[in-house]
N, C-alpha and C positions, 0 to 999 in steps of 0.2 A: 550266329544269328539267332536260334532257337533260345539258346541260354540268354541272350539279351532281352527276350519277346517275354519270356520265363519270370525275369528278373525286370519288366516291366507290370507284368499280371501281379504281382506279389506288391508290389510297392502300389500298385492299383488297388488291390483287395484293403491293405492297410488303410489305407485314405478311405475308400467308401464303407470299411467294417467302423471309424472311426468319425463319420460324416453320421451315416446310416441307420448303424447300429447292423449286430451281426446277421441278424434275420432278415436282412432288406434284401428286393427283387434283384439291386445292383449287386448286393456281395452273392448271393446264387449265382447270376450270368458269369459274372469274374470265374467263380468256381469251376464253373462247366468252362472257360475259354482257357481256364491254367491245366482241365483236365485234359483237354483238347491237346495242349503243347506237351502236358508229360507225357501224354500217348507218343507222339510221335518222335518221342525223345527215348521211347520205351522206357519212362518210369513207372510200370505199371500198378506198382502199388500205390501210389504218389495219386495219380492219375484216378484210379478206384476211390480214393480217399473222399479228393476234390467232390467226385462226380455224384459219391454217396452225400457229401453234406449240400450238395443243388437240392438233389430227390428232399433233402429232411429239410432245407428251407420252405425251397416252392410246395412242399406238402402241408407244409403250415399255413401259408399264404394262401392258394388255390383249393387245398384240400388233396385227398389222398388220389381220387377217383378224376381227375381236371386233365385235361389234355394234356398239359406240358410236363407233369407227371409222369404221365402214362407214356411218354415218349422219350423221357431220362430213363425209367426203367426199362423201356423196349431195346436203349442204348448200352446200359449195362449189360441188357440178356444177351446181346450180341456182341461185348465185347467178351465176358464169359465164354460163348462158343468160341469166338474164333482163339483167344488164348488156349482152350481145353484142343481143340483142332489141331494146332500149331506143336503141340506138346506131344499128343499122341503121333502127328504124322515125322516128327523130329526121331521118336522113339524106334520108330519104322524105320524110319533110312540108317541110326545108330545101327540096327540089327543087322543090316540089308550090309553096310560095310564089313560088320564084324566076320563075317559069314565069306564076303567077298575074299578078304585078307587071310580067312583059313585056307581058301582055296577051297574051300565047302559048295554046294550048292544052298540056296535061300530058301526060308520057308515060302517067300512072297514069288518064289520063280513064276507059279501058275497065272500070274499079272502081265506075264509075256514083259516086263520092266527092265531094262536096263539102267538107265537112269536117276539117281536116289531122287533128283528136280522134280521129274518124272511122276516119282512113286511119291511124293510128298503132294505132287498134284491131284492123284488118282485119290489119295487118301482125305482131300478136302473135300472131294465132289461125295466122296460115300459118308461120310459124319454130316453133310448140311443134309444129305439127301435128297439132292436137284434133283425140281422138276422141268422137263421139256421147254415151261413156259418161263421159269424162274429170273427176275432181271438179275441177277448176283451174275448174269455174262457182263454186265455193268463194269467196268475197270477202268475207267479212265475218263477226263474231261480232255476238249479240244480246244483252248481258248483262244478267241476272237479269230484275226488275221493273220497272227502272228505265228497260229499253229502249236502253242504251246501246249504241252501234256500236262495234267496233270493225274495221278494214280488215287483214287477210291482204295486208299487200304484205311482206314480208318472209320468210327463209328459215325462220327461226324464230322461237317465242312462247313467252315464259315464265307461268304463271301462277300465282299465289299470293298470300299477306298481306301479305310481304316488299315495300315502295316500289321496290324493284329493279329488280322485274318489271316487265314490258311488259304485264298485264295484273294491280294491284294491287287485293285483295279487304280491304283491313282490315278490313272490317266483319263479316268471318264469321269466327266464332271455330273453326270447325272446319277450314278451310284452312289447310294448313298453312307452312310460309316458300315451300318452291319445291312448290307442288304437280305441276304438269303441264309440261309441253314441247309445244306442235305443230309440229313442222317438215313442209317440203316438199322430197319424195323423190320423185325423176324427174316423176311427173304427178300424185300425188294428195297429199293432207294425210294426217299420220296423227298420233295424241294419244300422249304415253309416260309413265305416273304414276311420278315422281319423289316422289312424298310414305312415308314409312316405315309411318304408321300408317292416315291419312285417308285411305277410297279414290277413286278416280277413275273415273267411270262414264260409258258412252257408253250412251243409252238402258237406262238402269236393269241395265246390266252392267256389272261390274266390267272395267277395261282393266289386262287379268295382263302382259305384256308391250309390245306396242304396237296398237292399235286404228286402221284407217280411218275417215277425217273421211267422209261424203258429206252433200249437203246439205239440210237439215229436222233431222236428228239430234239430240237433246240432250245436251251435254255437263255433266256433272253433276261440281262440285266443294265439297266440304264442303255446307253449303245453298243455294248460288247453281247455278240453272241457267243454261246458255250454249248458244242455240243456234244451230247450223249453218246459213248463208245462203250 
């Protein structure tokens, strides 16, 4: 399914790089939505590639300093961490095994950790450097009635009718192709409504510009509510 979404972004880019021309608003979005699917496909150099020629269009377009900018890079800085996180805490639990298998005691024992899940999780909380108030407790959408999960592991989420999307609504006729965006920017989620006519509402407000996620919240798109876990 991923590979066929993949292998529609690609034959999409072609057409609008070749409609367009390569600098246009539509081959950037393409970019950020192919780099979206190589993330979750872990192609992450693939992914980095796409996301860095969004930033070098829309900086052309916008300028360097322009919101939507400033928020592909807040996406990269945070894809950067959680890869560099991911790596280091991988390196931990490598050690934490080798050590288990000599029948050794661990350097990491003083973590009271059994665990390597465990010890990979303790190791996330100390490289982000959670605060008390931090929404990254954020992990998860609840969608509509149906109850559906889904997991915030990624930089961004698209949502709308469109099969495109990381999170597809066909069933509501009032969403629209791309309705919403969440990305994650330094520590917290925040929602951006991309829809022209249908609004996008966080607790019965409309989201004018871009709106903080925190968690219980309702995210309200066309008739489907989405809530905040």
């Amino acid at each position: 399914m991923d590979i066929e979404r993949i292998s529609k972004a690609q034959s999409l880019l072609e057409t609008q790089t070749f409609l367009w021309g390569p600098n246009s608003v539509e081959v950037a979005n393409t970019q950020i939505k192919l780099s979206q699917l190589y993330m979750m496909n872990a192609q992450y150099d693939k992914a980095e590639t796409c996301l860095s020629r969004a930033v070098e269009i829309k900086s052309k377009l916008y300028g360097k300093s322009s919101p939507e900018v400033l928020r592909l890079l807040g996406t990269q800085s945070a894809r950067y961490r959680e890869q560099t996180c991911h790596a280091e805490a991988t390196q931990l639990v490598q050690h934490y095994q080798r050590y288990e298998l000599k029948g050794g005691k661990t350097e990491c024992e003083s973590t009271a950790v059994d665990d390597p899940e465990e010890l990979f999780f303790i190791q996330m909380q100390s490289n982000q450097n959670l605060s008390e108030n931090s929404v990254v407790t954020v992990s998860f959408l609840t969608i509509g009635t149906s109850c559906e999960h889904f997991d915030l592991r990624q930089a961004s989420v698209w949502i709308g009718s469109d099969t495109m999307n990381d999170i597809s609504l066909t069933n509501d006729v009032l969403v629209e192709k791309s309705q919403a965006m969440i990305t994650w920017d330094g520590d917290m989620y925040w929602v951006t409504n991309q829809a022209k006519v249908s609004p996008t509402m966080v607790n019965s407000k409309p989201v004018v510009n871009r709106t903080r996620l925190r968690c219980g919240d309702i995210l309200t798109v066309g008739n489907t509510n989405i809530q905040v876990r």
